[in-house]
C-alpha positions as CSV (number, residue, x, y, z in Angstrom):
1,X,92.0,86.6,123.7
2,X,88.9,87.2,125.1
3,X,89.2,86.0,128.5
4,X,92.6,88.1,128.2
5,X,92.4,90.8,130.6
6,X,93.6,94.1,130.8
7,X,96.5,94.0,133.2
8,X,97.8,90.8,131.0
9,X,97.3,92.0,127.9
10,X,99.1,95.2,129.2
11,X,101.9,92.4,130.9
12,X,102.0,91.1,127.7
13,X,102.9,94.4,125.6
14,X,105.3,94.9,128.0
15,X,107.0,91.7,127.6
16,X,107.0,92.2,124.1
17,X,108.3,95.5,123.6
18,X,111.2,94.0,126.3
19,X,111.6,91.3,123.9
20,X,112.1,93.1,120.7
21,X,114.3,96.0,122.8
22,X,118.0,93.8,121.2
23,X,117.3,94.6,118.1
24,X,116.7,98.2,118.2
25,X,119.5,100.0,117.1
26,X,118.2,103.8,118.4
27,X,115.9,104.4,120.8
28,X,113.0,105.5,119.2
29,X,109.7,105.9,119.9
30,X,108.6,103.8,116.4
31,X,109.2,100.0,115.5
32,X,108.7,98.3,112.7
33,X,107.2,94.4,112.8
34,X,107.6,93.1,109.4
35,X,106.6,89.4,109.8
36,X,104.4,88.5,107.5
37,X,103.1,86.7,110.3
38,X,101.8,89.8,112.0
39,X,99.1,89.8,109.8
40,X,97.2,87.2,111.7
41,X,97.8,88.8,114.9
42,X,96.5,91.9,114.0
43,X,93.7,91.6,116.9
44,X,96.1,90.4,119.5
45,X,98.6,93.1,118.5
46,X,96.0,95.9,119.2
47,X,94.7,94.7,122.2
48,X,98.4,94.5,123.9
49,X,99.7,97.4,122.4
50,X,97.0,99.5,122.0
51,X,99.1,103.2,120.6
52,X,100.3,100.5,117.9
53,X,99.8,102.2,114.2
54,X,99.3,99.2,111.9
55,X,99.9,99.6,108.2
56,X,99.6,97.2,105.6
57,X,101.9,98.2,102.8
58,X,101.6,95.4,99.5
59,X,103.9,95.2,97.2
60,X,103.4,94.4,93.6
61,X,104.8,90.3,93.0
62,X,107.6,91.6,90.5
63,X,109.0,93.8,93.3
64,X,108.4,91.3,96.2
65,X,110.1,88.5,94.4
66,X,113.7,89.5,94.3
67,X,113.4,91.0,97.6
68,X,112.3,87.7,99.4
69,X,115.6,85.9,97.2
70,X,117.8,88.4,99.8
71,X,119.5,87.0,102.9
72,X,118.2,88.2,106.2
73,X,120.0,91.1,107.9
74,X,123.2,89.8,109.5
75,X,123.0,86.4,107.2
76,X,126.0,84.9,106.0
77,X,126.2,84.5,102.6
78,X,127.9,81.2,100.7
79,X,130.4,80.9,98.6
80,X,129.9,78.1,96.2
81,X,132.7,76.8,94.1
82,X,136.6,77.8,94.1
């Protein structure tokens, strides 16, 4: 990152933002990236998109549990048995 200049970090926002464009369903001005991932790329993130708002929103385990035991959007689910 830090020999990442400003026209390529700016390329790269751009690619990004290009890249996630599918999956937007309205054309907003706000996108949510809720990788977990993200986390770790906090620094990179704000250098190529640097309007980005980050917010780190926790949840307590008992909440988080059942919601990581839910198929992704668009998943198939399976039927076991008869």
């Amino acid at each position: 990152m830090e020999q990442l200049g400003a026209d390529e970090a700016a390329k790269l926002g751009e690619r990004y933002l290009a890249s996630v464009q599918p999956h937007r369903r309205l054309a907003t001005t706000r996108f949510l990236g809720k990788m977990g991932t993200n986390f770790a790329l906090i620094g990179l993130i704000q250098l190529i998109l640097p309007g980005a708002r980050i917010i780190d929103v926790r949840r307590h385990p008992a909440v988080a549990g059942p919601a990581r035991c839910e198929p992704w959007p668009g998943a198939r689910r399976l039927s076991v048995g008869a």
